[in-house]
C-alpha positions as CSV (number, residue, x, y, z in Angstrom):
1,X,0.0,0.0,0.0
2,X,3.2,2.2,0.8
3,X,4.6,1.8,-2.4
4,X,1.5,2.2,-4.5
5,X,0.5,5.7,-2.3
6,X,4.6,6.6,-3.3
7,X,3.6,6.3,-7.2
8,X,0.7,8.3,-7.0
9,X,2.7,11.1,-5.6
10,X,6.1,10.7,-7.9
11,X,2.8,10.8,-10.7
12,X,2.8,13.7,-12.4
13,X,-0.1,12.6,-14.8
14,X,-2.3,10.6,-12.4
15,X,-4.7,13.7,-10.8
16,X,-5.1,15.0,-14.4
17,X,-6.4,11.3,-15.3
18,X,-10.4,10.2,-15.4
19,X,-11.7,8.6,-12.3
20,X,-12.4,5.7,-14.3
21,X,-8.0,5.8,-15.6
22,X,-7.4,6.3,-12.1
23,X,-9.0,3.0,-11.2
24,X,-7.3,1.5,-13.7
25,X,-3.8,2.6,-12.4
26,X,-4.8,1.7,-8.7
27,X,-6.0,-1.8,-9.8
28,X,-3.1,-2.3,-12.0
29,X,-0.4,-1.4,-9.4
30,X,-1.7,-3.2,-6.6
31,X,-2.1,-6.5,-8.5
32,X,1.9,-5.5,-9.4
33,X,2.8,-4.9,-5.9
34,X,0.4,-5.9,-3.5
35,X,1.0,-9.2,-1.7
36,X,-2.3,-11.8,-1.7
37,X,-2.6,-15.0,0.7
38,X,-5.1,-17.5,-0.3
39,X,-6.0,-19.7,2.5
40,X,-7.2,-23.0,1.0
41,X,-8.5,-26.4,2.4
42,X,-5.4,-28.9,2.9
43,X,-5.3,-31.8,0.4
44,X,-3.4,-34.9,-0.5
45,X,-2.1,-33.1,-3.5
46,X,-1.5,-29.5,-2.0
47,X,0.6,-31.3,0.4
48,X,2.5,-33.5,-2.3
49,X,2.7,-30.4,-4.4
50,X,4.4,-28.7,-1.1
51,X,6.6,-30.9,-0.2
52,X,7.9,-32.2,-3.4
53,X,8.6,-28.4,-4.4
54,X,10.8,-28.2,-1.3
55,X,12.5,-31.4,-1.0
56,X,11.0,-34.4,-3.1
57,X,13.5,-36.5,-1.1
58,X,11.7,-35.8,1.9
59,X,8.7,-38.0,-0.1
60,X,11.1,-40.5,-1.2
61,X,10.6,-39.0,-4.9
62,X,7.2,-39.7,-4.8
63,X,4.7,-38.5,-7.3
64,X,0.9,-37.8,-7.0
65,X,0.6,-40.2,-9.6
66,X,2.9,-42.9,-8.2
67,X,0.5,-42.2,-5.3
68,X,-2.3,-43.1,-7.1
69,X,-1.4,-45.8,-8.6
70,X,-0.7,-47.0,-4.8
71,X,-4.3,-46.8,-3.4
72,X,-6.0,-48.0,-6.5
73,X,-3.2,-51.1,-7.0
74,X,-4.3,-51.7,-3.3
75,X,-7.8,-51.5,-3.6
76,X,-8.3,-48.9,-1.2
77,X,-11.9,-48.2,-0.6
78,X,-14.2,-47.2,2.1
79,X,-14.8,-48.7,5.2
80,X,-11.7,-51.4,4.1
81,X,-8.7,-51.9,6.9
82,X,-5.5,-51.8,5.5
83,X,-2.0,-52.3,6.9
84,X,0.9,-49.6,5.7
85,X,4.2,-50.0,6.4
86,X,5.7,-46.3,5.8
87,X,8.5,-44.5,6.5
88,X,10.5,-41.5,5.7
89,X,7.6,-40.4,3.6
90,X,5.9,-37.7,6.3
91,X,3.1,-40.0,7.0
92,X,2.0,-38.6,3.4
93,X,0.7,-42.7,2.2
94,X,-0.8,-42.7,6.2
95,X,-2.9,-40.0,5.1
96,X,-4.3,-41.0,1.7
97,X,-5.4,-44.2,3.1
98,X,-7.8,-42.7,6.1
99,X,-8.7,-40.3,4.0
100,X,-10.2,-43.1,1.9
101,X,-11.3,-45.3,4.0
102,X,-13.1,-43.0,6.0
103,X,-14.8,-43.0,9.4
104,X,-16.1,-47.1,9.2
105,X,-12.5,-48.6,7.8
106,X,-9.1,-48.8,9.8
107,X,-6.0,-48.8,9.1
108,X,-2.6,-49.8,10.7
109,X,0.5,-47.8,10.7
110,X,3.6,-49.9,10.7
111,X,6.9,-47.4,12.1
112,X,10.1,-48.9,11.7
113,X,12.3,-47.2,15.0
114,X,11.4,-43.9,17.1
115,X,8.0,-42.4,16.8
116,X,6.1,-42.1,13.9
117,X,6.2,-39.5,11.4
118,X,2.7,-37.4,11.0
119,X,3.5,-34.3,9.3
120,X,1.3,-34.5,7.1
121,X,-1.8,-36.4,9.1
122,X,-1.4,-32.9,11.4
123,X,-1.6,-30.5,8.4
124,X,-5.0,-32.7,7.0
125,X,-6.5,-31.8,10.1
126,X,-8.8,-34.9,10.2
127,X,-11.7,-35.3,12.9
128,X,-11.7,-37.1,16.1
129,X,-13.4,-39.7,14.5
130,X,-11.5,-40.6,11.3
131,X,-8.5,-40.5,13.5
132,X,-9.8,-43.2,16.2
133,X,-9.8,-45.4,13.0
134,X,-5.8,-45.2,12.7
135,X,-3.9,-47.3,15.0
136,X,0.2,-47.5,15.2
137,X,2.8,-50.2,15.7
138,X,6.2,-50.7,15.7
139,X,7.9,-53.5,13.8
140,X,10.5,-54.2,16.3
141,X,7.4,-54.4,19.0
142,X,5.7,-56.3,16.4
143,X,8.1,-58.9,15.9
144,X,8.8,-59.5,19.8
145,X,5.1,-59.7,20.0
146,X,4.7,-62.4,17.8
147,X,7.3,-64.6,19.7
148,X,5.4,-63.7,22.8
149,X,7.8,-61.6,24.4
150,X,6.2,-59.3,27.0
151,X,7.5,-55.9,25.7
152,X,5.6,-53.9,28.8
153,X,7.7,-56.0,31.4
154,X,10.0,-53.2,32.0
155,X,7.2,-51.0,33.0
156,X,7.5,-51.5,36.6
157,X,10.3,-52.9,38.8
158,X,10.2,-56.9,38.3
159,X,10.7,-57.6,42.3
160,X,8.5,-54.9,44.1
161,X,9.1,-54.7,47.9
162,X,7.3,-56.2,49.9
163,X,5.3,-55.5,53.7
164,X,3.9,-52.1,52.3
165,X,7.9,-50.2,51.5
166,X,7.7,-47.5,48.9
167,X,4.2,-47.7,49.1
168,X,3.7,-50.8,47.5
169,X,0.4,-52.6,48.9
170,X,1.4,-56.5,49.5
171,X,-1.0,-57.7,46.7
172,X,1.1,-57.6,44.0
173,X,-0.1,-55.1,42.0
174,X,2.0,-51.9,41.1
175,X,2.5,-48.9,43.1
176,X,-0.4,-46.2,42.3
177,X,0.9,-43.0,41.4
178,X,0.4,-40.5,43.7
179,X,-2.2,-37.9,42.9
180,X,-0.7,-34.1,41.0
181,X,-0.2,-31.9,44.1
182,X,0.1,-28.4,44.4
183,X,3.4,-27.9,45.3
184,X,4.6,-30.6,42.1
185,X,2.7,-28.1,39.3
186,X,4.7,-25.1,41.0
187,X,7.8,-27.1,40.1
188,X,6.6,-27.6,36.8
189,X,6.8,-31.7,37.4
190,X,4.0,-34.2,35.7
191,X,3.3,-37.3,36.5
192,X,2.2,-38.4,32.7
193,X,3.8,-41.0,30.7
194,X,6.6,-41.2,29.1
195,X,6.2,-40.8,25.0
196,X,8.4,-44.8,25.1
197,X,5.7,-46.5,27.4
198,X,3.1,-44.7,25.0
199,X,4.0,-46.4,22.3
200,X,4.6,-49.5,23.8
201,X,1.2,-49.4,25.0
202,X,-0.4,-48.5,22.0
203,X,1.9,-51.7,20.3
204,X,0.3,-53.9,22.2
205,X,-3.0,-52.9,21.7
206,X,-2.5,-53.0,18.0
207,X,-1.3,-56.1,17.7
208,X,-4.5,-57.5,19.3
209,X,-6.7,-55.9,16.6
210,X,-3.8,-57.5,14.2
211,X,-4.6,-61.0,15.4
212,X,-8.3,-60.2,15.9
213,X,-8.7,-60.9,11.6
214,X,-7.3,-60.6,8.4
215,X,-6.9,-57.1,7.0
216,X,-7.9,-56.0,3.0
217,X,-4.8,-54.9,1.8
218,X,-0.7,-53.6,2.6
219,X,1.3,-50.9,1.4
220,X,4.7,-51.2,2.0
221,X,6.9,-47.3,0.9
222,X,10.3,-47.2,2.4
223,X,14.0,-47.1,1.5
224,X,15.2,-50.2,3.0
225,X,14.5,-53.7,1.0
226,X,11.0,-55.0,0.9
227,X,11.3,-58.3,0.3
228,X,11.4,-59.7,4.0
229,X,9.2,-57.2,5.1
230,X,6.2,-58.1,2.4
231,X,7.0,-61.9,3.3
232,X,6.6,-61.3,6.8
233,X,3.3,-59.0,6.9
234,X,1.6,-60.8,4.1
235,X,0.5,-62.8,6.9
236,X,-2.2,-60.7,8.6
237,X,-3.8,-59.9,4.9
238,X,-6.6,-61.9,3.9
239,X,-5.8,-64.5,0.8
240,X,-6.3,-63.4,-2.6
241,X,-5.6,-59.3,-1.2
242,X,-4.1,-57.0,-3.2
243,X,-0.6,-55.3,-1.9
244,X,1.8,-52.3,-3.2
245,X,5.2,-51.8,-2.5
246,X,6.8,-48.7,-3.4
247,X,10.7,-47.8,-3.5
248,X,12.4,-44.7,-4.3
249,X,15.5,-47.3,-6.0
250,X,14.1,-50.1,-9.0
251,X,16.9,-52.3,-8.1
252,X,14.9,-53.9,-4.7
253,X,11.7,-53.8,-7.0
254,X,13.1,-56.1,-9.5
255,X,14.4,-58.1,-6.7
């Protein structure tokens, strides 16, 4: 606005101009110079289109239309439950599937170490319920699982004292956590979990609703070879399902 409102006065011709040339200049230099921001509804493709702009390796060099060619090659449709095995991809695959499947389907993140990624499940901004329907599991908790390991074990201390001692109660349950008190929020200390027993938690459960029945289809997109992953989760999918496996490198594909 500065700079238009500075042309009008270095103009030497603009007060001897018509109203209607005087619009004209006003419209002409504030489309020039003017800066616009056009708020728009967050999409699958906005977000590819963002991301890809600023680092496609951050998407493993994935396209929209490689993207495509995903869901339908999967047979991802509403109210289906899927399993996807993604990572380094921004949780950009995560996020087409639920936004498919919808509020009646489910579908199963599979994270290979850490937490997993969900740039871009935050910037879709789904509702409470569509996000209920996504569950998350990591593969290392998934393979001790499945050789019944107990991965919660180290939860709480494996010999508690006994005869009541650090306020344990003699019935061998766990000791309670003591309710917040005033004088712990002036400290700033919590008492909530920590993000490790979180996801451990969350494993477990998972896994249950893994074993429950057979799922509709997998996506596997990551960097690292897919062979003996798609060997090993092929077995919660129904027979006859479809799968997809995307790399950003065609030598594991024609493996």
């Amino acid at each position: 606005k500065e700079i238009v409102e500075k042309l009008i006065e270095n103009s030497e011709t603009f007060q001897n101009k018509t109203k209607f040339s005087q619009a004209k200049f006003l419209k002409k230099k504030a489309k020039k110079y003017h800066q616009y921001i056009l708020v728009r509804k967050p999409s699958i493709r906005l977000l590819m289109e963002i991301h890809y702009k600023a680092d496609p390796m951050k998407l493993m060099n994935l396209r929209i239309d490689s993207l495509a060619q995903i869901l339908n090659g999967s047979n991802v449709h509403s109210g289906g439950k899927y399993l996807v095995y993604e990572t380094g991809a921004q949780g950009i695959v995560v996020a087409s599937v639920l936004e498919r499947v919808g509020e009646k389907g489910k579908v199963v993140h599979i994270y290979q170490t850490g937490q997993p990624q969900t740039n871009c499940l935050s910037a879709m901004d789904f509702s409470p319920e569509i996000l209920d329907n996504l569950k998350v599991i990591n593969i290392q908790h998934l393979r001790s699982l499945e050789q019944g390991q107990d991965i919660l074990v180290n939860h709480f201390p494996p010999n508690p004292p006994r005869n009541g001692a650090n306020g344990d109660t003699g019935n061998g349950e766990p000791p309670k956590k003591k309710p917040h008190t005033e004088d712990a929020k002036d400290n700033g200390k919590t008492e909530d979990k920590p993000m490790r027993m979180n996801l451990r938690e969350q494993s477990v459960a998972t896994h249950k609703i893994l074993k429950a029945e057979p799922f509709d289809g997998l996506i596997i997109v990551c960097k690292q070879h897919p062979s003996a992953l798609l060997t090993y989760l092929a077995q919660f999918i129904a027979p006859s399902r479809p799968f997809a496996v995307y790399s950003p490198y065609k030598e594991p594909l024609l493996d």
